[in-house]
C-alpha atoms as an extended CHARMM CRD file, in Angstrom:
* protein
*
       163  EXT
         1         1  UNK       CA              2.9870000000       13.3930000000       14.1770000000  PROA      1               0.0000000000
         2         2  UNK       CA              3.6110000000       10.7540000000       11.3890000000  PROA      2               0.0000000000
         3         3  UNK       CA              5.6110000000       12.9270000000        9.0780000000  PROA      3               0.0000000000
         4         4  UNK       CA              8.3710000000       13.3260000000       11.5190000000  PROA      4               0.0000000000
         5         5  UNK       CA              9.1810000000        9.3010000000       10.7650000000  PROA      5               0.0000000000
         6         6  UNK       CA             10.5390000000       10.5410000000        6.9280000000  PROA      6               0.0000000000
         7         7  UNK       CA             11.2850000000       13.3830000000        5.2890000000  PROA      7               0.0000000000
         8         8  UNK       CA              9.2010000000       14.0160000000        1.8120000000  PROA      8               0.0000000000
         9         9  UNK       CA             11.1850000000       16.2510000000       -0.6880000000  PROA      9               0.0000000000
        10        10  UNK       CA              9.7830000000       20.4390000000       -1.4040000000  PROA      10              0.0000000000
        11        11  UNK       CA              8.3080000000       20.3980000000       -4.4900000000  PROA      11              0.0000000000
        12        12  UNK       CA             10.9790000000       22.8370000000       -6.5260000000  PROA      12              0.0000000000
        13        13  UNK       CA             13.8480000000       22.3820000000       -9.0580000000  PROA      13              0.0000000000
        14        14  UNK       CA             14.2070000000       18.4440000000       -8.6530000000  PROA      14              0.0000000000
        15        15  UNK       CA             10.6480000000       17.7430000000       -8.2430000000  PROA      15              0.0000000000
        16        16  UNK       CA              7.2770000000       19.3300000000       -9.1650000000  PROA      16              0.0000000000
        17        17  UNK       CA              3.9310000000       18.5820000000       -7.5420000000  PROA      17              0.0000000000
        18        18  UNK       CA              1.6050000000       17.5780000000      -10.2200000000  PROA      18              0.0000000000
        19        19  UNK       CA             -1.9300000000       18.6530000000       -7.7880000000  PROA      19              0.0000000000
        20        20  UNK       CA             -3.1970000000       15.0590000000       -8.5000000000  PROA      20              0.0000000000
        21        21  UNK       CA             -3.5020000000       14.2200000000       -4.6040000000  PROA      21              0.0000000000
        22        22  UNK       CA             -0.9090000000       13.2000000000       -2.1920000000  PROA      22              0.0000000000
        23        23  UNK       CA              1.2910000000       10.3200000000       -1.3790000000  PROA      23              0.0000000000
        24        24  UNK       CA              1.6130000000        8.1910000000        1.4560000000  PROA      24              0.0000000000
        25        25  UNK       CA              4.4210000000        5.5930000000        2.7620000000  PROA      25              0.0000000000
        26        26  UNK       CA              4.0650000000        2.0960000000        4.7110000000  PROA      26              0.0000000000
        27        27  UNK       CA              7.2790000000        0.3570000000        6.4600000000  PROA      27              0.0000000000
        28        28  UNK       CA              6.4910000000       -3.0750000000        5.9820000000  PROA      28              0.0000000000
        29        29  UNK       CA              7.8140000000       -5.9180000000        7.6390000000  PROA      29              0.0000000000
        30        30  UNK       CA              7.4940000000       -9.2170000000        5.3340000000  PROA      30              0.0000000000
        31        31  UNK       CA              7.0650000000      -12.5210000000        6.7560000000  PROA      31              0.0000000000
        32        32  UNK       CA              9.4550000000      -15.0900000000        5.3810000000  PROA      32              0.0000000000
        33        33  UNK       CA              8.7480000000      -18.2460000000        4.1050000000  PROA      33              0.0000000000
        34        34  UNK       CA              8.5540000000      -21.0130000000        6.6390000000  PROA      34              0.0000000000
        35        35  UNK       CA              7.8790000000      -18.6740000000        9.1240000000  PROA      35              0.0000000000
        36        36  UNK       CA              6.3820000000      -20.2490000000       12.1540000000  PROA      36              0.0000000000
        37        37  UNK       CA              4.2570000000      -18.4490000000       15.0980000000  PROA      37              0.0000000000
        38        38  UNK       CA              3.9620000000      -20.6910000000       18.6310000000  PROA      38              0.0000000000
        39        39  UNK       CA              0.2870000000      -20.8020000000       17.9570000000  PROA      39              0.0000000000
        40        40  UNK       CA             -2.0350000000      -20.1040000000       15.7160000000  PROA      40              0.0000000000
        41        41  UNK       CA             -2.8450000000      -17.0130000000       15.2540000000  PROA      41              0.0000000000
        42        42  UNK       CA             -5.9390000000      -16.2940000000       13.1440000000  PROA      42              0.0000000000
        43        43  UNK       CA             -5.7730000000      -12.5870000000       12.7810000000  PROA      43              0.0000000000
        44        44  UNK       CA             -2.6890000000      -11.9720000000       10.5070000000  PROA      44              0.0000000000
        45        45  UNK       CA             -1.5950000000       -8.6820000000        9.4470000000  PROA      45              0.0000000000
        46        46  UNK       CA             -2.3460000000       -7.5020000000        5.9490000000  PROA      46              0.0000000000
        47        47  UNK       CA             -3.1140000000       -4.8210000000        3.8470000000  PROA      47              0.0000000000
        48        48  UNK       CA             -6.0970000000       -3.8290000000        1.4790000000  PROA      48              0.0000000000
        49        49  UNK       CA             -4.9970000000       -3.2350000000       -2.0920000000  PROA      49              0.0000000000
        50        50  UNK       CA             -3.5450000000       -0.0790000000       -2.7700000000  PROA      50              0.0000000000
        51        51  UNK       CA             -4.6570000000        2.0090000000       -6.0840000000  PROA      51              0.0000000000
        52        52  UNK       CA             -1.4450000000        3.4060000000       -7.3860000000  PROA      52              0.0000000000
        53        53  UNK       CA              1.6750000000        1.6500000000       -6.3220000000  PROA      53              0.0000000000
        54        54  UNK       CA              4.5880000000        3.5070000000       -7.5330000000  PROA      54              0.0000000000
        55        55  UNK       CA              7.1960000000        0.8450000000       -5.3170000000  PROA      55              0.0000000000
        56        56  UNK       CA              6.8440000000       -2.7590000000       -6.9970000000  PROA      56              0.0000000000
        57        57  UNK       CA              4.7440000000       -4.5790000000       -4.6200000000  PROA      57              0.0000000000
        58        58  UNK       CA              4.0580000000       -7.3810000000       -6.7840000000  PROA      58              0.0000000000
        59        59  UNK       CA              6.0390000000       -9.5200000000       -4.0680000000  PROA      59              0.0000000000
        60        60  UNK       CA              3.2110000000       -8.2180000000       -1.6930000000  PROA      60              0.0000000000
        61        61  UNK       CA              0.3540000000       -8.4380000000       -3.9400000000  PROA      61              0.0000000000
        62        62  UNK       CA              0.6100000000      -11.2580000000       -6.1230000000  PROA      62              0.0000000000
        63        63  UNK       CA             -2.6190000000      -11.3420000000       -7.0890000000  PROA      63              0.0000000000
        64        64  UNK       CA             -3.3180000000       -7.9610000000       -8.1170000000  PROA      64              0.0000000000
        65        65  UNK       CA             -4.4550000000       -8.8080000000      -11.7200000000  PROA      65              0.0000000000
        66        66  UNK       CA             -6.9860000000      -11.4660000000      -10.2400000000  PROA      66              0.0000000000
        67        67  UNK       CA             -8.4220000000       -8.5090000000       -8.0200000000  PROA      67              0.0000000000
        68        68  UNK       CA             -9.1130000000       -6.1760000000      -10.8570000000  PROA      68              0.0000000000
        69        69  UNK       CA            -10.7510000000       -9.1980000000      -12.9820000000  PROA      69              0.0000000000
        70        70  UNK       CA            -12.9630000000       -9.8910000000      -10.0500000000  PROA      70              0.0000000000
        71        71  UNK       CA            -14.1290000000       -6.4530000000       -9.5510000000  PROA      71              0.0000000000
        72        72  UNK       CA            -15.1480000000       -6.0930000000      -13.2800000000  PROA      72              0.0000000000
        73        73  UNK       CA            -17.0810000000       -9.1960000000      -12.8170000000  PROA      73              0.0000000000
        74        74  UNK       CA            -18.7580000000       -8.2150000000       -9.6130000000  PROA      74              0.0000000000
        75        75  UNK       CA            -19.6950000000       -4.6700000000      -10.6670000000  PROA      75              0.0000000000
        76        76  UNK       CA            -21.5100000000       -6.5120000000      -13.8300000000  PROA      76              0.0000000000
        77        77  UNK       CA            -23.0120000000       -9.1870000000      -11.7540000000  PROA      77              0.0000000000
        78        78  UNK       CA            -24.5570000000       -6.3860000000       -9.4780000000  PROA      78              0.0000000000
        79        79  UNK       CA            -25.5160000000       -4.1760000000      -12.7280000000  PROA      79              0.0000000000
        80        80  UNK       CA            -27.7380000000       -7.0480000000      -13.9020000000  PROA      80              0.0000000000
        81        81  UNK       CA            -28.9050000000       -7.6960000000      -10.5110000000  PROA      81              0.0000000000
        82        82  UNK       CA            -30.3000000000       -4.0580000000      -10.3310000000  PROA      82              0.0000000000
        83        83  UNK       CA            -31.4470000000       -4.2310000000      -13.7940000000  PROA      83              0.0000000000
        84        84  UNK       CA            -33.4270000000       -7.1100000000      -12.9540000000  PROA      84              0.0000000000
        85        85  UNK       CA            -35.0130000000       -5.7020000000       -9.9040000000  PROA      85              0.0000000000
        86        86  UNK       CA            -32.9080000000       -7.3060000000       -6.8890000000  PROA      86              0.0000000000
        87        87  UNK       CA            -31.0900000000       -4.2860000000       -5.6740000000  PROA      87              0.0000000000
        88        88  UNK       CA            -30.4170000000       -5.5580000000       -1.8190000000  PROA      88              0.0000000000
        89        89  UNK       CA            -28.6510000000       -8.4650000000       -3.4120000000  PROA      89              0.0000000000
        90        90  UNK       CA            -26.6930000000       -5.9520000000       -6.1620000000  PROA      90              0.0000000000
        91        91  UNK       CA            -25.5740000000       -3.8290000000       -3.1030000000  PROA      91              0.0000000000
        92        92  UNK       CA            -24.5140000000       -6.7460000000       -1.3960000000  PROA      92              0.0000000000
        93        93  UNK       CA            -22.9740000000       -8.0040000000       -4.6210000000  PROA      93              0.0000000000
        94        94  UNK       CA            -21.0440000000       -4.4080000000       -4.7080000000  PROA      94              0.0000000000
        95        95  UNK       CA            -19.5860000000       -5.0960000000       -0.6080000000  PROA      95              0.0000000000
        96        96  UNK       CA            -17.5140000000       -8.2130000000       -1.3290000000  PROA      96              0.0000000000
        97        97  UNK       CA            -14.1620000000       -7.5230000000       -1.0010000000  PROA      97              0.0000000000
        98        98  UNK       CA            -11.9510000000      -10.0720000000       -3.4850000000  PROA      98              0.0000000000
        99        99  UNK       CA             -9.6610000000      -12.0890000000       -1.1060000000  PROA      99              0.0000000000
       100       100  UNK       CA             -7.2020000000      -11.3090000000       -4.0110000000  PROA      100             0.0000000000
       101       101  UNK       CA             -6.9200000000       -7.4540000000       -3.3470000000  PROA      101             0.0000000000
       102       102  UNK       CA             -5.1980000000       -8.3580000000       -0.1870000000  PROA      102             0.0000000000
       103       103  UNK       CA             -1.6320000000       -8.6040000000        0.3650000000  PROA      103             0.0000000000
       104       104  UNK       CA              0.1610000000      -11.6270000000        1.4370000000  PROA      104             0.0000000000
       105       105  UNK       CA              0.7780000000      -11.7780000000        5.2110000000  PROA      105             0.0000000000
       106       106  UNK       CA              2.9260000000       -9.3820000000        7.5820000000  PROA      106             0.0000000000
       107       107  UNK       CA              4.6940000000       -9.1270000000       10.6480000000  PROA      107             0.0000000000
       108       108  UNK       CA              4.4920000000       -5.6580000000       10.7880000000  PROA      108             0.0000000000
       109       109  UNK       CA              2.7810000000       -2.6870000000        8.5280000000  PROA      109             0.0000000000
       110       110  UNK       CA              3.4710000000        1.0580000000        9.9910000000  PROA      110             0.0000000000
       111       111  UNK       CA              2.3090000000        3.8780000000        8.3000000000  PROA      111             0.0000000000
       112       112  UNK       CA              5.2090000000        6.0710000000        7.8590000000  PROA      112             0.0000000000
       113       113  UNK       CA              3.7070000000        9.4220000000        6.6110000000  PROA      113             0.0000000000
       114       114  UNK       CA              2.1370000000       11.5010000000        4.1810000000  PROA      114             0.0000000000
       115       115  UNK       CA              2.0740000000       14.1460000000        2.1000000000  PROA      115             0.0000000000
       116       116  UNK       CA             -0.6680000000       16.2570000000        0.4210000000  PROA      116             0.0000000000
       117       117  UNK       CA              2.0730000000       16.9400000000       -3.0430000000  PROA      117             0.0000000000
       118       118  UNK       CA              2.1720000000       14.0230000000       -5.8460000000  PROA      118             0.0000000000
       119       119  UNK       CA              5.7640000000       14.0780000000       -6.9690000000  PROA      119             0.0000000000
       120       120  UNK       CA              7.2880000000       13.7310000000      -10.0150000000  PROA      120             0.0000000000
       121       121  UNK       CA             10.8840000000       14.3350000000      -11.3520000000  PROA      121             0.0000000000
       122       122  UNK       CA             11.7810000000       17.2750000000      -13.2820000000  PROA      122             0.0000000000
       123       123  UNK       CA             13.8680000000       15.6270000000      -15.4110000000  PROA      123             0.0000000000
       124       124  UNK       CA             13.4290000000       13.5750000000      -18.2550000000  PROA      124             0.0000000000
       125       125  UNK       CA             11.7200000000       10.6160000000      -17.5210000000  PROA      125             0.0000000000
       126       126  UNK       CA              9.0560000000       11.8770000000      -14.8150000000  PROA      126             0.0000000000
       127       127  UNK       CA              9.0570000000        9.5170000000      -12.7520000000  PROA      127             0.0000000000
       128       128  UNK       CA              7.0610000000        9.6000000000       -8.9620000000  PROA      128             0.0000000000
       129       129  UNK       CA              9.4810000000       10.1060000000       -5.6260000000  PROA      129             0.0000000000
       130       130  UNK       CA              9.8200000000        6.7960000000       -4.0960000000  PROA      130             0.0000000000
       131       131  UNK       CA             10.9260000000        6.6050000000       -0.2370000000  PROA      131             0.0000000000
       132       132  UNK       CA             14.1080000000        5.4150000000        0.4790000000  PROA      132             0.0000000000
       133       133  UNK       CA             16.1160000000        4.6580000000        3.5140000000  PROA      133             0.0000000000
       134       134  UNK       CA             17.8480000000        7.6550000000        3.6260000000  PROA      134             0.0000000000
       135       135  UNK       CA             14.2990000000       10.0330000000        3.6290000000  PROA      135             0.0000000000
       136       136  UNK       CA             14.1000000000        8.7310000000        6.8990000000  PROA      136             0.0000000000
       137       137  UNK       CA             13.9070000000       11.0800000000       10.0400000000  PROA      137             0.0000000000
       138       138  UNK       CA             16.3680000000        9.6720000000       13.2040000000  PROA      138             0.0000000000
       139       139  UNK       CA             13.2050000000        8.9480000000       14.7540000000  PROA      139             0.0000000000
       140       140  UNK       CA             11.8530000000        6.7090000000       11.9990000000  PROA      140             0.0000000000
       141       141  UNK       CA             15.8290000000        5.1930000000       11.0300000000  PROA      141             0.0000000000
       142       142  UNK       CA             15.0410000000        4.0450000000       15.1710000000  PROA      142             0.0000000000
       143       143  UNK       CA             11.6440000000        2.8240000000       14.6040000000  PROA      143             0.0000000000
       144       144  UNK       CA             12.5560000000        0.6850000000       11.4790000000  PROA      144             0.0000000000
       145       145  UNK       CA             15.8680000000       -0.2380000000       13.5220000000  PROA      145             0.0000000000
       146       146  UNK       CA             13.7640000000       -1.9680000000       15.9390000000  PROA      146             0.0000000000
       147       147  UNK       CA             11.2520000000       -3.6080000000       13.7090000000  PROA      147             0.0000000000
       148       148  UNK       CA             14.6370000000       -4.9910000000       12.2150000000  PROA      148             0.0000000000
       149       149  UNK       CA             16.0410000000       -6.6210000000       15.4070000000  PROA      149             0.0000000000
       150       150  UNK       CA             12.6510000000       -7.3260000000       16.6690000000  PROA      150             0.0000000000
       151       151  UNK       CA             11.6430000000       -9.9570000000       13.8710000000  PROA      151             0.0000000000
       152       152  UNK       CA             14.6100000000      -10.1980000000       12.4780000000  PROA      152             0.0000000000
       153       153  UNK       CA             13.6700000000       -9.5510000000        8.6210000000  PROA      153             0.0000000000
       154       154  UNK       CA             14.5470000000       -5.7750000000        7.6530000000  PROA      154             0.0000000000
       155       155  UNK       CA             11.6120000000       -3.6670000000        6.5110000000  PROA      155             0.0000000000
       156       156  UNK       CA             10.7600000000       -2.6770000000        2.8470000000  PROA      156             0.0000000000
       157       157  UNK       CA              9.2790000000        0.8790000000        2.2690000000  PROA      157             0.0000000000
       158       158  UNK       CA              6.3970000000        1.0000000000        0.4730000000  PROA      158             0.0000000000
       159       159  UNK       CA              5.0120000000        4.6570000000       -1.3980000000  PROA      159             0.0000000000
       160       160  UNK       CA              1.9470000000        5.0010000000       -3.0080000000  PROA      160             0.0000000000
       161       161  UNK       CA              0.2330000000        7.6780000000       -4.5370000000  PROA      161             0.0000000000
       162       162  UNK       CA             -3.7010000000        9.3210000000       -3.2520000000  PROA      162             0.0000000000
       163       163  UNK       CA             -5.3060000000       10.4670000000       -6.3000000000  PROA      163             0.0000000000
């Protein structure tokens, strides 16, 4: 099972689960700059935009912004569209995905675990749990371990929210 690759806190006197969803955390392995593969390789590994970050991935997603701006404009480009009568091209308006909401390219992405709690601290400033090296589980400190020596660029953990 995932959750056995990191431990997520009990909701309790540190942390309270606000009910707005869950959480979830990728181990990500970035690829460096001047990184070169033997051949080309035209699948590369990336990820689809998350909707609530709570780790910075603006090194990941740089252009989240652009994303956002692009959706707005499609949504209205297919709201005209159906108010004009061309609803096939509206709903095929609707399925672009924004080359922007993507992340740059990976070596690795592993889905860590999840959690059905959305934590925030107790204390004064509220802010979400964010996974950290130590939350992990042997078996995940092993599996990140490995991603380390295998590409030589140590992984990042990644937590986002599911609301």
């Amino acid at each position: 099972m995932c959750n056995e690759l990191i431990r997520f806190p009990e909701a309790g006197e540190v942390w309270e689960d606000t009910k707005e969803g869950g959480m979830y955390v990728f181990a990500i392995v970035p690829k460096p700059t001047g990184h070169r593969d033997n051949c080309t390789i035209e699948n590369g590994i990336v990820l689809s935009a998350p909707d609530y970050p709570v780790s910075d991935i603006r090194e990941y997603w740089p252009d989240m912004a652009n994303a956002v701006q692009e959706e707005h404009v499609r949504n209205e480009a297919a709201r005209l569209m159906d108010r004009e009568g061309f609803a096939v091209k509206a709903a095929m308006v609707r399925g672009l995905a924004s080359l922007n909401g993507f992340s740059t390219e990976m070596l690795a992405a592993v889905h860590m675990g999840s959690t059905s709690c959305s934590l925030v601290a107790r204390n004064k400033d509220g802010s979400h749990w964010e996974a950290a090296w130590e939350d992990l589980t042997p078996t995940g400190t092993l599996l990140l371990d490995r991603l380390h020596v295998a590409f030589g660029v140590k992984p990042v953990l990644l937590t986002f929210l599911d609301t």
